[in-house]
The first five atom37 places (N, CA, C, CB, O) and aatype in JSON, in Angstrom:
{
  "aatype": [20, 20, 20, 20, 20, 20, 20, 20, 20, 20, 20, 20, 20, 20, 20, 20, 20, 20, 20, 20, 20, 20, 20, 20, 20, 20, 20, 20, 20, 20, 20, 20, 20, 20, 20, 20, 20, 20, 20, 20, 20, 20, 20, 20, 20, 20, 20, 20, 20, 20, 20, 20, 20, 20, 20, 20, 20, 20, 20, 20, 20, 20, 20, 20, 20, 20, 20, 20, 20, 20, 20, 20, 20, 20, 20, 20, 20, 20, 20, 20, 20, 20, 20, 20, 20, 20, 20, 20, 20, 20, 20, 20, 20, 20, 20, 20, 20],
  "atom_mask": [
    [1, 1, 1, 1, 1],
    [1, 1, 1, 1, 1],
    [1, 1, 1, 1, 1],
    [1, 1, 1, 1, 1],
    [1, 1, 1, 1, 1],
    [1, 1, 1, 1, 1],
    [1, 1, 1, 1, 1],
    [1, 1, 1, 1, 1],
    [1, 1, 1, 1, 1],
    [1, 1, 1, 1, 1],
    [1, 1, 1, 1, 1],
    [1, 1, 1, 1, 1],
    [1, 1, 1, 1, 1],
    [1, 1, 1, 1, 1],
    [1, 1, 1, 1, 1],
    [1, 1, 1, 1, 1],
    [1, 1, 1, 1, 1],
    [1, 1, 1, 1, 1],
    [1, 1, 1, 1, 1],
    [1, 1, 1, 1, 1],
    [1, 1, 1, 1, 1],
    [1, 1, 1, 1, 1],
    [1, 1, 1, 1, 1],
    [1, 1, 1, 1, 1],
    [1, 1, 1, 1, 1],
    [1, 1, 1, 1, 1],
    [1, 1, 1, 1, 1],
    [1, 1, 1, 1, 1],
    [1, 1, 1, 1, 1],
    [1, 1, 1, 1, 1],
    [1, 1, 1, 1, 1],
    [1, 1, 1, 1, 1],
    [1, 1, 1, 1, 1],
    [1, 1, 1, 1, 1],
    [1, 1, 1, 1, 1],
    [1, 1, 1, 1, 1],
    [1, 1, 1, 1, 1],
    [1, 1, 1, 1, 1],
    [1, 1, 1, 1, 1],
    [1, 1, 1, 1, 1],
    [1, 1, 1, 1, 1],
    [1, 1, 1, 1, 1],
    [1, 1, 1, 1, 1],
    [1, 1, 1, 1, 1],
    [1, 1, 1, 1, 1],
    [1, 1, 1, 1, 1],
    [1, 1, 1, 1, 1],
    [1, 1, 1, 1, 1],
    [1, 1, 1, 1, 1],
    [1, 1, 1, 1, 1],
    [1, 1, 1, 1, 1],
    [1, 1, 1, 1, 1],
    [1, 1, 1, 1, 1],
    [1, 1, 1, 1, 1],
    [1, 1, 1, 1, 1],
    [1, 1, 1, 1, 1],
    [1, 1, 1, 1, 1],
    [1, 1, 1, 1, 1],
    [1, 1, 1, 1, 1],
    [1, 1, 1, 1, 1],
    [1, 1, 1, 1, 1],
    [1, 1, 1, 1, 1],
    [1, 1, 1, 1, 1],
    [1, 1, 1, 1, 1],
    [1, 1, 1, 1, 1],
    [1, 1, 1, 1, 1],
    [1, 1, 1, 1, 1],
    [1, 1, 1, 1, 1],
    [1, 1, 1, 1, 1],
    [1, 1, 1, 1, 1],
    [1, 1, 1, 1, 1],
    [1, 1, 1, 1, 1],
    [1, 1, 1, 1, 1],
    [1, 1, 1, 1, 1],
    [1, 1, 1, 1, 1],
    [1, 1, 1, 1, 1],
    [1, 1, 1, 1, 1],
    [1, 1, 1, 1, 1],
    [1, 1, 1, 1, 1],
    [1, 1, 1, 1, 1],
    [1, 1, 1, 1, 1],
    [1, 1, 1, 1, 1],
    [1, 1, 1, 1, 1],
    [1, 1, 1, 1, 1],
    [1, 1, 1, 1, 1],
    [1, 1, 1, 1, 1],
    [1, 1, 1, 1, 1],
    [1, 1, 1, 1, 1],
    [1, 1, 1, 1, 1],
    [1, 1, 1, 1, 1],
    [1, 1, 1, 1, 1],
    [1, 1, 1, 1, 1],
    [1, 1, 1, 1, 1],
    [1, 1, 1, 1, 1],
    [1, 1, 1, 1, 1],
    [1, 1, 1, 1, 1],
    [1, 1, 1, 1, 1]
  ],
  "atom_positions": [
    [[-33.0, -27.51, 27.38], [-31.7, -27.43, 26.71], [-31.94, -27.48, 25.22], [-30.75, -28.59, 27.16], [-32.17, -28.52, 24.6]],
    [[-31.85, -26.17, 24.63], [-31.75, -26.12, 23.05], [-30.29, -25.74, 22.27], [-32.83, -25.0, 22.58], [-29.63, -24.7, 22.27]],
    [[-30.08, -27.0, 21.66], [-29.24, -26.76, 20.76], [-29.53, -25.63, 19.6], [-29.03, -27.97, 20.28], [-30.45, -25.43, 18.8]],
    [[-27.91, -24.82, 20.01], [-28.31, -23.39, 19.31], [-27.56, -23.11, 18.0], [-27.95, -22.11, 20.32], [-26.45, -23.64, 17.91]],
    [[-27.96, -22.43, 17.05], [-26.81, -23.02, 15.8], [-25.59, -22.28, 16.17], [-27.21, -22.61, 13.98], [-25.78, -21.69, 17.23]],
    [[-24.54, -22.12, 15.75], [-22.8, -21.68, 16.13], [-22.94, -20.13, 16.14], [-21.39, -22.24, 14.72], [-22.32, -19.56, 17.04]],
    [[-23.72, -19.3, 15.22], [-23.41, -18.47, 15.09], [-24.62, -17.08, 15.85], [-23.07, -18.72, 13.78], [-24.69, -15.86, 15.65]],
    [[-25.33, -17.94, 16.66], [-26.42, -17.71, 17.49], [-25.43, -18.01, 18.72], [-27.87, -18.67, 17.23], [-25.55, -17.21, 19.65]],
    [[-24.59, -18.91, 18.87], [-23.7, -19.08, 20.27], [-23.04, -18.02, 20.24], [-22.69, -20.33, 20.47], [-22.98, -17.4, 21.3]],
    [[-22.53, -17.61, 19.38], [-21.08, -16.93, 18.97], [-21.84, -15.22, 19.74], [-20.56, -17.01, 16.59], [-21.33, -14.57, 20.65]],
    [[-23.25, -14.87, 18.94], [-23.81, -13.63, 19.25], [-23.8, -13.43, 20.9], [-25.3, -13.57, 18.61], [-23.5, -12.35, 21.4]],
    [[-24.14, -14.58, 21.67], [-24.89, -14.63, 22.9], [-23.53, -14.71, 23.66], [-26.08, -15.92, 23.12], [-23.69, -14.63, 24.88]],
    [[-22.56, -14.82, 23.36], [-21.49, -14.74, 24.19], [-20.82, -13.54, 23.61], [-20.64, -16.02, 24.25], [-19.81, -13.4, 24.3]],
    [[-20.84, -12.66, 22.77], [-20.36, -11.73, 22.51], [-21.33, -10.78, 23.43], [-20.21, -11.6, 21.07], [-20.76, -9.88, 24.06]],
    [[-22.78, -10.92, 23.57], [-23.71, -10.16, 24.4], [-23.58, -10.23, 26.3], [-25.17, -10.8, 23.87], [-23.86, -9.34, 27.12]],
    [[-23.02, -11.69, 26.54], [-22.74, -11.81, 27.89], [-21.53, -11.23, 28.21], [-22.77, -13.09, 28.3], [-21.47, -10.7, 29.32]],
    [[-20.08, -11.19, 27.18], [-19.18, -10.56, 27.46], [-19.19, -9.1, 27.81], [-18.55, -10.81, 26.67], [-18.65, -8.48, 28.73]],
    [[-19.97, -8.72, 26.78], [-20.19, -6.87, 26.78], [-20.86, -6.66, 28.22], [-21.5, -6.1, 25.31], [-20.33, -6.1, 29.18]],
    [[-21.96, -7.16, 28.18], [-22.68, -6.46, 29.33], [-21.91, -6.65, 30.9], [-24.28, -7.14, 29.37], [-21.83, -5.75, 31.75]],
    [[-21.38, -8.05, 31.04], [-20.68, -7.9, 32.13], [-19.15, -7.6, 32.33], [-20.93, -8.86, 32.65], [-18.38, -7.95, 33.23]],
    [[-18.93, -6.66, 30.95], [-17.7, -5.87, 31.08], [-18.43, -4.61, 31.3], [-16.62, -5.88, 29.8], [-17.89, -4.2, 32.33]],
    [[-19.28, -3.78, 30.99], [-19.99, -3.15, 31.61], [-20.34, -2.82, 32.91], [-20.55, -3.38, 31.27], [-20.08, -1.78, 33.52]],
    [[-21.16, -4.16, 33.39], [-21.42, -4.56, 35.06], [-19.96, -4.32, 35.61], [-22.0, -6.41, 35.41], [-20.09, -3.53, 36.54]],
    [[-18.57, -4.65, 35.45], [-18.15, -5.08, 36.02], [-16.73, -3.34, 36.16], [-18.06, -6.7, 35.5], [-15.9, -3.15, 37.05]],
    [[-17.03, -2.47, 34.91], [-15.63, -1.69, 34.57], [-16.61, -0.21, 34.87], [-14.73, -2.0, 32.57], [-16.08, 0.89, 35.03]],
    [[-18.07, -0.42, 34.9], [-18.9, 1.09, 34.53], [-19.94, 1.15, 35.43], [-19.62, 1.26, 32.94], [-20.82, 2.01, 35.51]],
    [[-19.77, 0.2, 36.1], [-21.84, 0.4, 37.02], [-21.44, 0.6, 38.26], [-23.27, -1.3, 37.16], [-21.96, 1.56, 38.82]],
    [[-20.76, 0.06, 38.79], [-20.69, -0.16, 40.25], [-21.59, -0.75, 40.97], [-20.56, 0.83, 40.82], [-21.76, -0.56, 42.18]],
    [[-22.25, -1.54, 40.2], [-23.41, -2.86, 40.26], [-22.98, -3.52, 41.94], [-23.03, -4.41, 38.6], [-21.79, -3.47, 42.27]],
    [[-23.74, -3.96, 42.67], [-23.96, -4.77, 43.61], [-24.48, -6.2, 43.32], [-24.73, -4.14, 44.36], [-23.98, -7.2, 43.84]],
    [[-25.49, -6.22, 42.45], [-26.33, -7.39, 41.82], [-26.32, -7.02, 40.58], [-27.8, -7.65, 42.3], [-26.55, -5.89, 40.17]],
    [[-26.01, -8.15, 39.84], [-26.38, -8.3, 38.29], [-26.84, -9.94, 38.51], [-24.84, -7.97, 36.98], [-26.35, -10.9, 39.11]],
    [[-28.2, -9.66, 37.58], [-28.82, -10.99, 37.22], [-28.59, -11.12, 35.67], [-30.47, -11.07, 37.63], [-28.71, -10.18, 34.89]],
    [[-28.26, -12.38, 35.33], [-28.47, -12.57, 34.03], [-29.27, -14.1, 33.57], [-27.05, -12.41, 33.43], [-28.99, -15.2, 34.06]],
    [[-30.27, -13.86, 32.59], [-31.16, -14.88, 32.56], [-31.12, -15.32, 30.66], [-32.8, -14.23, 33.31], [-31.24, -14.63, 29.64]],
    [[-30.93, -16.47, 30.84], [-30.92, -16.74, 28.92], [-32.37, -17.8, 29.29], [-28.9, -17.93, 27.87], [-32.68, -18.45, 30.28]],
    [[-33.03, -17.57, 27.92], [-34.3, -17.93, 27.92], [-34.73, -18.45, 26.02], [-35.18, -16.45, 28.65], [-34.06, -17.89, 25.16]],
    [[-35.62, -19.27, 25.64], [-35.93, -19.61, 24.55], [-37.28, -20.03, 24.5], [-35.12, -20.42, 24.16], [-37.79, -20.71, 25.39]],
    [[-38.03, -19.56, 23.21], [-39.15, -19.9, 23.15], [-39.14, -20.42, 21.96], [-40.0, -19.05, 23.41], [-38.18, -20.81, 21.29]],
    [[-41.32, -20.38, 21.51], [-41.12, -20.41, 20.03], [-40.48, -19.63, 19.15], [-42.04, -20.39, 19.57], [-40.23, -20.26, 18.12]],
    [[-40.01, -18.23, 19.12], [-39.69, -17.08, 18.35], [-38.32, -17.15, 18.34], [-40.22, -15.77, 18.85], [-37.62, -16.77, 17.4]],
    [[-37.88, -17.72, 19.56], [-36.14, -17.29, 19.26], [-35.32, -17.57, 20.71], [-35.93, -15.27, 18.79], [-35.54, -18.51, 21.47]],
    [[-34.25, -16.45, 20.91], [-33.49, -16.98, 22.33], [-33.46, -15.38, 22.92], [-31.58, -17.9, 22.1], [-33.86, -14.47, 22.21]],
    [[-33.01, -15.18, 24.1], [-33.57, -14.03, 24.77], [-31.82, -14.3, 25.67], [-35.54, -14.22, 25.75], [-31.41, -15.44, 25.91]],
    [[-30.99, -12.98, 26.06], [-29.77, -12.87, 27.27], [-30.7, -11.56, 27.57], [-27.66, -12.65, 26.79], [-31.2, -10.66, 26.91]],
    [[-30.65, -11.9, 28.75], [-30.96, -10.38, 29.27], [-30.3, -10.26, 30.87], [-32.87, -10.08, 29.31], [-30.24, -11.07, 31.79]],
    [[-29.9, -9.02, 30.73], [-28.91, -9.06, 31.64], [-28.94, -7.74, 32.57], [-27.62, -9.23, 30.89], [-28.5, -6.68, 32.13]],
    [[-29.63, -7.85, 34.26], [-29.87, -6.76, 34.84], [-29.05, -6.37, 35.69], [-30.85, -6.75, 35.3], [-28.47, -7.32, 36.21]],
    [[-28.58, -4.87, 36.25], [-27.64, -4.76, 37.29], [-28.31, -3.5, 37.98], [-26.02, -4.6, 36.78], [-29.14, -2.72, 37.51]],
    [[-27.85, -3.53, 38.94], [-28.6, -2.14, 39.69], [-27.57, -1.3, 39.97], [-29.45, -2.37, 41.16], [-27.52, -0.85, 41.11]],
    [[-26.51, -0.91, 38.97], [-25.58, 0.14, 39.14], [-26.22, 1.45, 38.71], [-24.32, -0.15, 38.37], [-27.38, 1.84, 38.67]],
    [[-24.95, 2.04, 38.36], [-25.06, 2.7, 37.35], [-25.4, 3.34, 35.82], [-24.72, 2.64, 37.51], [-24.47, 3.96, 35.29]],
    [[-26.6, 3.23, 35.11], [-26.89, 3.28, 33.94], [-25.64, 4.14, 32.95], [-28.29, 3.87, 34.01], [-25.16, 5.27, 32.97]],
    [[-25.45, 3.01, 32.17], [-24.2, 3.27, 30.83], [-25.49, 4.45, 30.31], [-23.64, 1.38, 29.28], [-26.72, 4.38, 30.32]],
    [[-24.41, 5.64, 29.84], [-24.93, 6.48, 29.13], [-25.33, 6.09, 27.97], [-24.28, 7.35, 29.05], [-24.79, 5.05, 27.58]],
    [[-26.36, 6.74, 27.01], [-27.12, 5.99, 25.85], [-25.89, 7.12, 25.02], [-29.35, 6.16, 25.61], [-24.95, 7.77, 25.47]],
    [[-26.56, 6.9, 23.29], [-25.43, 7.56, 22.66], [-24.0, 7.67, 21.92], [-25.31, 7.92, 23.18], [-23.6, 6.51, 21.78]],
    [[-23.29, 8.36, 21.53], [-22.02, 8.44, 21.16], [-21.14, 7.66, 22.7], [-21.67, 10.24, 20.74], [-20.17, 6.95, 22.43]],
    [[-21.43, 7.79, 23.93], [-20.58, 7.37, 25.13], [-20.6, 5.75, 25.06], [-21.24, 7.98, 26.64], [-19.72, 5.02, 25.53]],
    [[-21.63, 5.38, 24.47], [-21.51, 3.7, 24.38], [-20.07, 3.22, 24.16], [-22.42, 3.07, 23.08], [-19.55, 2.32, 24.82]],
    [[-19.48, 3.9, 23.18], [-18.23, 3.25, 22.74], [-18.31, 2.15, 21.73], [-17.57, 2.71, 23.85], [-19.46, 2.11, 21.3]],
    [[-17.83, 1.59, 21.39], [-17.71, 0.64, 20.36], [-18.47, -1.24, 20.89], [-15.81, 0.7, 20.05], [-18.62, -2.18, 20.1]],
    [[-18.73, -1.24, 22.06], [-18.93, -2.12, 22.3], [-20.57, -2.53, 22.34], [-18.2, -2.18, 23.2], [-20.9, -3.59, 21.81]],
    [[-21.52, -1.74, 22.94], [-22.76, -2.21, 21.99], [-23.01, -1.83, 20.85], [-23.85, -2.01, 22.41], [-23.9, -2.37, 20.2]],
    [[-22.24, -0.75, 20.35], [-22.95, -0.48, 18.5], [-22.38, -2.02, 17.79], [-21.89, 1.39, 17.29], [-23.0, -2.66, 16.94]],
    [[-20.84, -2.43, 18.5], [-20.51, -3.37, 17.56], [-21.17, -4.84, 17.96], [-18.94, -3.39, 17.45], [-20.95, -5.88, 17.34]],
    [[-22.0, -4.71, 19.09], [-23.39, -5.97, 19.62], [-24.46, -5.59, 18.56], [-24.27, -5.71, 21.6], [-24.94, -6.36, 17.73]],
    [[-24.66, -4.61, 18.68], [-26.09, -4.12, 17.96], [-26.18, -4.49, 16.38], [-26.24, -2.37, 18.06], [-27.21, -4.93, 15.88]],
    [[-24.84, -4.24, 15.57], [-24.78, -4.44, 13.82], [-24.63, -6.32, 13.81], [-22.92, -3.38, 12.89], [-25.12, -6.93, 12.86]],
    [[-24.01, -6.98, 14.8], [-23.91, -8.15, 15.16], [-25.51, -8.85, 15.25], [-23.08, -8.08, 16.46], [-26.03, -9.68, 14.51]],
    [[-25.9, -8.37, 16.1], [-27.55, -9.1, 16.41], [-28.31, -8.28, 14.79], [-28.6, -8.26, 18.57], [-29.25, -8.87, 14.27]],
    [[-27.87, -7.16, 14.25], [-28.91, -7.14, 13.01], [-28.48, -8.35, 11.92], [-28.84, -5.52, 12.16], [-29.33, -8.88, 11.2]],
    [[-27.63, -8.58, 11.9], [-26.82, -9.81, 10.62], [-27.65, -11.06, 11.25], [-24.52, -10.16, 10.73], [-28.19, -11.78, 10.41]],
    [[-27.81, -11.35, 12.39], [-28.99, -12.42, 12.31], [-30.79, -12.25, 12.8], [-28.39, -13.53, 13.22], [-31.61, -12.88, 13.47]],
    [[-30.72, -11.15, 12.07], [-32.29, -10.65, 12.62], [-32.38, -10.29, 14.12], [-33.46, -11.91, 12.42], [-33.48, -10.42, 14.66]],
    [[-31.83, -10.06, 14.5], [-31.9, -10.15, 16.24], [-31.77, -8.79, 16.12], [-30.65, -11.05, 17.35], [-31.52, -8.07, 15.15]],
    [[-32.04, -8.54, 17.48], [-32.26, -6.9, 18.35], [-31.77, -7.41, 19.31], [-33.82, -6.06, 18.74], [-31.61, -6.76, 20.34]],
    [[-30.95, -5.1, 19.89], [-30.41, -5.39, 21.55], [-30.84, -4.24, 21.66], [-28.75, -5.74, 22.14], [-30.66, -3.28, 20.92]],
    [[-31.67, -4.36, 23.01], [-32.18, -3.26, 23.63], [-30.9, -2.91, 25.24], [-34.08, -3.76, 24.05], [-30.66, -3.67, 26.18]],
    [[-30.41, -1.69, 24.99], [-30.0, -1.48, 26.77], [-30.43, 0.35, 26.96], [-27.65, -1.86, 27.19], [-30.78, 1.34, 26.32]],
    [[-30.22, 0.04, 27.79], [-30.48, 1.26, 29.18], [-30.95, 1.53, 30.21], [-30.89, 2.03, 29.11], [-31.1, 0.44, 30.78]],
    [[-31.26, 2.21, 30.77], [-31.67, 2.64, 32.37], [-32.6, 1.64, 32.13], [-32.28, 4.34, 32.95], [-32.99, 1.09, 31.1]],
    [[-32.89, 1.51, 33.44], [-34.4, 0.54, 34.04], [-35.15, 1.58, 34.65], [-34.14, -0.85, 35.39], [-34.68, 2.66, 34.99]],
    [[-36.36, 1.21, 34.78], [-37.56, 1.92, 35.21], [-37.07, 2.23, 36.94], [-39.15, 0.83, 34.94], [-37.31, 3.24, 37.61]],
    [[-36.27, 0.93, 37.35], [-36.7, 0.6, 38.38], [-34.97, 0.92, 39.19], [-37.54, -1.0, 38.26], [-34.8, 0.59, 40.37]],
    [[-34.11, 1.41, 38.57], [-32.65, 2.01, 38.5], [-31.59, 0.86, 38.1], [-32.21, 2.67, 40.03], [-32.02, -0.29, 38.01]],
    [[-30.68, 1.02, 37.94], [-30.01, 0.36, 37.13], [-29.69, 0.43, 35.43], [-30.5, -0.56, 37.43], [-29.6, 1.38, 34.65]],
    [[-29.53, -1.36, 35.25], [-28.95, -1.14, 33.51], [-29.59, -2.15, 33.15], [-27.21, -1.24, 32.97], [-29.61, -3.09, 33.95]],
    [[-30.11, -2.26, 32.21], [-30.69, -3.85, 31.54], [-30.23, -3.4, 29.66], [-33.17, -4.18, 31.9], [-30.38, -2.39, 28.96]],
    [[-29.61, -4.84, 29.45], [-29.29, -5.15, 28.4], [-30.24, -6.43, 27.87], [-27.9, -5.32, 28.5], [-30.58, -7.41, 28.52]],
    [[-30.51, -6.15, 26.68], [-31.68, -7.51, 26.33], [-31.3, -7.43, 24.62], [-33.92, -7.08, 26.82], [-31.53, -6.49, 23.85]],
    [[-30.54, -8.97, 24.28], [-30.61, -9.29, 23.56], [-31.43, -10.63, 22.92], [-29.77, -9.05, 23.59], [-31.44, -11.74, 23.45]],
    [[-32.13, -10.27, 21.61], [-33.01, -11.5, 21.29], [-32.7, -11.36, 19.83], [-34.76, -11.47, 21.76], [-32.47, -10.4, 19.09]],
    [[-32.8, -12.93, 19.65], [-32.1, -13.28, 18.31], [-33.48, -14.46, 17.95], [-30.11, -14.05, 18.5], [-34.01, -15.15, 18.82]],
    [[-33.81, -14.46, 16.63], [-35.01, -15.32, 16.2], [-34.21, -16.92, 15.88], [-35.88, -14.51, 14.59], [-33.14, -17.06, 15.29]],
    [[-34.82, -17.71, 16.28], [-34.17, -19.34, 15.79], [-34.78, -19.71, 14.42], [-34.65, -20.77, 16.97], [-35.92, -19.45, 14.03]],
    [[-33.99, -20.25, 13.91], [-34.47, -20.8, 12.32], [-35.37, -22.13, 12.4], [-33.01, -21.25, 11.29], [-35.79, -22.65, 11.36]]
  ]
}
């Protein structure tokens, strides 16, 4: 259990909202796993479903570009798209101070 600063909470629930409005309005997901994780470097949401892969691109819509300019204001990155393995994985990681 790491206390996370407010605005590192604020990112990681803006990242759990998106993706499982995603999972839940665009995939037709059966299973979605979602795993939050922290190390030395930082904090990790990553979030898998075995639906449908959200198109990459202009089709995103406003909701990961406006995750993505969000995680750059605190150094963080969000990776999503297809999985190797089918599905959607969203992975956001944000560095701790």
């Amino acid at each position: 259990a790491t206390e996370l600063p407010a605005e590192v909470e604020d990112l990681l629930a803006w990242g759990l909202r998106a993706a499982t409005t995603n999972v839940v309005r665009h995939s037709g997901a059966r299973v979605c796993r979602i795993n939050l994780s922290t190390d030395s470097n930082g904090v990790a949401l990553q979030v898998d479903n075995d639906g449908t892969p959200v198109l990459t691109g202009s089709s995103n819509g406003t909701g990961l570009t406006g995750l993505a300019e969000r995680a750059r204001r605190l150094d963080g990155t969000l990776e999503s798209g297809a999985r190797r393995e089918g599905g959607f994985r969203l992975r956001l990681t944000v560095p701790l101070p």
